[in-house]
C-alpha positions in Angstrom: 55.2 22.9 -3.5 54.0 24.3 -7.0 51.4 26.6 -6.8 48.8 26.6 -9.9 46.7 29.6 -10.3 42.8 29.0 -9.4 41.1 27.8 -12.4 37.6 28.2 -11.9 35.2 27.0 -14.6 31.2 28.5 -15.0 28.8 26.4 -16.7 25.8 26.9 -18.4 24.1 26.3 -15.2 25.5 29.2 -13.1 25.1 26.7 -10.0 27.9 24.5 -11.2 31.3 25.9 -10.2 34.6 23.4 -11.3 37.9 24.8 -9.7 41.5 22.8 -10.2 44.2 22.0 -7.8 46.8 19.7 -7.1 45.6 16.4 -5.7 46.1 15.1 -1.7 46.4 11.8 -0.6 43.3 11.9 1.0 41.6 12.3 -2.6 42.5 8.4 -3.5 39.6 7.2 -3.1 37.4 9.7 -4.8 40.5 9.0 -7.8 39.6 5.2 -7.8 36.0 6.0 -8.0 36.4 8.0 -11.0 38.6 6.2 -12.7 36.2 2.9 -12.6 33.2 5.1 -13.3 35.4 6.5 -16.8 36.6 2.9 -17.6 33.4 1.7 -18.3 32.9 4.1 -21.3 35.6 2.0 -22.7 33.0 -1.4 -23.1 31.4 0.9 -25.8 34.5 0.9 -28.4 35.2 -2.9 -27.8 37.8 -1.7 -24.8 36.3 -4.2 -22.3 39.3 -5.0 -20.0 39.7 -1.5 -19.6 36.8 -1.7 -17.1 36.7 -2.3 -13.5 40.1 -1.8 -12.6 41.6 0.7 -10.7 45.8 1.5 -10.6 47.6 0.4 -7.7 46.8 2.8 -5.0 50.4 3.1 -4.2 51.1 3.8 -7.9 48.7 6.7 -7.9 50.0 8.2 -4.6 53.1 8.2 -5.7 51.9 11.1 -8.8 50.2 13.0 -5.2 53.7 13.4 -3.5 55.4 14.1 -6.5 53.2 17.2 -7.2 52.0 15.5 -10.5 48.1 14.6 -9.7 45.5 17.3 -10.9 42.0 17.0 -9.7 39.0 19.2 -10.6 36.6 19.6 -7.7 32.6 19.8 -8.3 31.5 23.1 -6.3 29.9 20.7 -3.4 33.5 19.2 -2.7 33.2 16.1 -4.9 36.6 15.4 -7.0 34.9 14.4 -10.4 38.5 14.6 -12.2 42.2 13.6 -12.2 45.0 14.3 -14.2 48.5 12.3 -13.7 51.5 13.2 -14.9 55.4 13.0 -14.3 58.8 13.9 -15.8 60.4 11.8 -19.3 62.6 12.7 -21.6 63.0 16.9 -20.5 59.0 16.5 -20.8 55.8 16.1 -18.8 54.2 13.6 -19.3 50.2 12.9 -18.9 49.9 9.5 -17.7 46.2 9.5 -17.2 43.4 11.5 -17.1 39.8 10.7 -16.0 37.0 12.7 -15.9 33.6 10.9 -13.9 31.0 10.4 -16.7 28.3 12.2 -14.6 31.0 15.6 -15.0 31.6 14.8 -18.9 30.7 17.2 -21.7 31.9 20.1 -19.8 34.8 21.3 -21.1 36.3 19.4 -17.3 39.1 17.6 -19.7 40.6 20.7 -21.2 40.8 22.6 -17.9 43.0 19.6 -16.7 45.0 19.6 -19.7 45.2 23.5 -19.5 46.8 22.9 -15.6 49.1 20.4 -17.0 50.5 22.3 -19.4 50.7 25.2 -16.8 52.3 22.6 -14.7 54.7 21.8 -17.9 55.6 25.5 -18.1 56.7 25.8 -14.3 58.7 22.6 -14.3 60.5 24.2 -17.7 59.2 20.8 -19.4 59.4 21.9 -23.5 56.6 20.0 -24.1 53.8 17.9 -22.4 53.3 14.0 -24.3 51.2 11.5 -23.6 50.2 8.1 -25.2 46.6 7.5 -26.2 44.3 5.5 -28.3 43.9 6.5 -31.8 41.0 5.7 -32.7 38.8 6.2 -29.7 37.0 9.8 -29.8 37.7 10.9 -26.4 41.3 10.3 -27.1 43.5 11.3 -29.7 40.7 13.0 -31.5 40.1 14.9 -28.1 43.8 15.8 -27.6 44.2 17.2 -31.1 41.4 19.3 -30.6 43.7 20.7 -27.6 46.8 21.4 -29.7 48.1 18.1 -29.3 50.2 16.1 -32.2 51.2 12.3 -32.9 54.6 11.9 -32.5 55.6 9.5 -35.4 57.9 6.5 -34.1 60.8 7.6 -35.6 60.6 10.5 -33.2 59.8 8.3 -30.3 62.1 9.0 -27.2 64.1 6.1 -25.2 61.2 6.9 -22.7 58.6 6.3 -25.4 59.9 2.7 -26.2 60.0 1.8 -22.5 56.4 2.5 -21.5 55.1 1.1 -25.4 57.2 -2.4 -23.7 55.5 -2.0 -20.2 51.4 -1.5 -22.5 52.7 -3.9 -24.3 53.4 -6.2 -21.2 49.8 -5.1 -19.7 48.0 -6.8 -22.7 47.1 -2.9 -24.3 46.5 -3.3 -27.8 49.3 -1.4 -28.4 48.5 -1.1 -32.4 45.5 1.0 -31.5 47.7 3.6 -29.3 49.8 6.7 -30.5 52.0 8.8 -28.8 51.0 12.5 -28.5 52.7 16.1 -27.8 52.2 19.6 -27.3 55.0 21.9 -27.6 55.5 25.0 -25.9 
C-alpha cells in the first residue's frame, strides 16, 4: 500500500483538526453523502442535473482498492472530503473531488490536491490532469489558483478524447469543460 505522510490542517478555530488519508471501503457511504451534499452547489451556476446523484458505488470502490481515493477526516471522525484519482496517459489523473459544503472555505480542497500530487510523485506520474468546468469558480478558477493549467486540445492525449466521448455520452455540457494539468 502507498503510504502518504499525515497531513494535518489547523484552522482558525484551534478545535478543528482536518488530517488526510487514503480512503476504505467502509468510507462509501460517508463518500455518497458528500458528494450529494457538493452537487447541489451546482443548481446555483445553472448545473442542475449535477444534483442528487451519486456514482455507482461500485465505480467509486473501485478508486478505494486501487489506492486512488483521498479522504480528509473532520477531527470527530466525520469524512467531509474525497479525492479520486487513477492512472492515464503516464499521468494521474483527478477524477473527482468533493468537499461537503458544511467543510468548504477551508483550504480542505487544496490539502486534497496537495495528497494527490504527493500521490502523483510516488507513482512517478509527470503530471496530475484533470477535466473541469471552465467557468464555474470552484473549478478551473480554483485549480489555477493551485498551479494547475488548461491543456489546449491540440495537446489532448488519446486518454483525453476517450473520457470527453464518455461526458459527452453522460449529457455534460462538454463546451463548458476544459482539461487541466499540473506538471511536476
Amino acid at each position: 500500500m502507498l503510504s502518504l505522510r499525515p497531513i494535518r490542517l489547523e484552522l482558525e478555530r484551534p478545535t478543528m483538526t482536518y488530517s488526510i488519508r487514503h480512503a476504505q471501503l467502509s468510507d462509501l457511504p460517508a463518500l455518497a453523502q458528500i458528494e450529494l451534499n457538493a452537487g447541489e452547489l451546482f443548481k446555483t451556476v445553472g448545473l442542475d442535473q449535477l444534483a442528487g446523484d451519486f456514482a455507482d458505488p461500485d465505480f467509486v470502490a473501485s478508486f478505494i482498492r486501487s489506492e486512488g481515493a483521498i479522504v480528509a477526516v473532520h477531527a470527530s471522525g466525520t469524512v467531509v472530503g474525497f479525492a479520486l484519482s487513477f492512472a492515464l496517459d503516464g499521468s494521474l489523473h483527478l477524477q473527482e473531488m468533493s468537499v461537503d459544503p458544511a467543510h468548504g472555505r477551508k483550504g480542505l480542497g487544496g490539502r486534497l490536491l496537495d495528497a494527490i500530487d504527493e500521490l502523483a510523485r510516488k507513482t512517478s506520474s509527470a503530471r496530475t490532469t484533470l477535466s473541469t468546468f471552465a467557468d464555474v469558480p470552484w473549478n478551473a478558477p480554483f485549480y489555477k489558483r493551485h498551479g494547475y493549467q488548461i491543456v489546449s486540445p491540440a495537446e489532448w492525449t488519446p486518454g483525453f478524447h476517450i473520457l470527453r466521448e464518455h461526458e459527452a455520452q453522460a449529457g455534460l455540457p462538454v463546451e463548458r469543460r476544459c482539461f487541466m494539468e499540473k506538471r511536476f
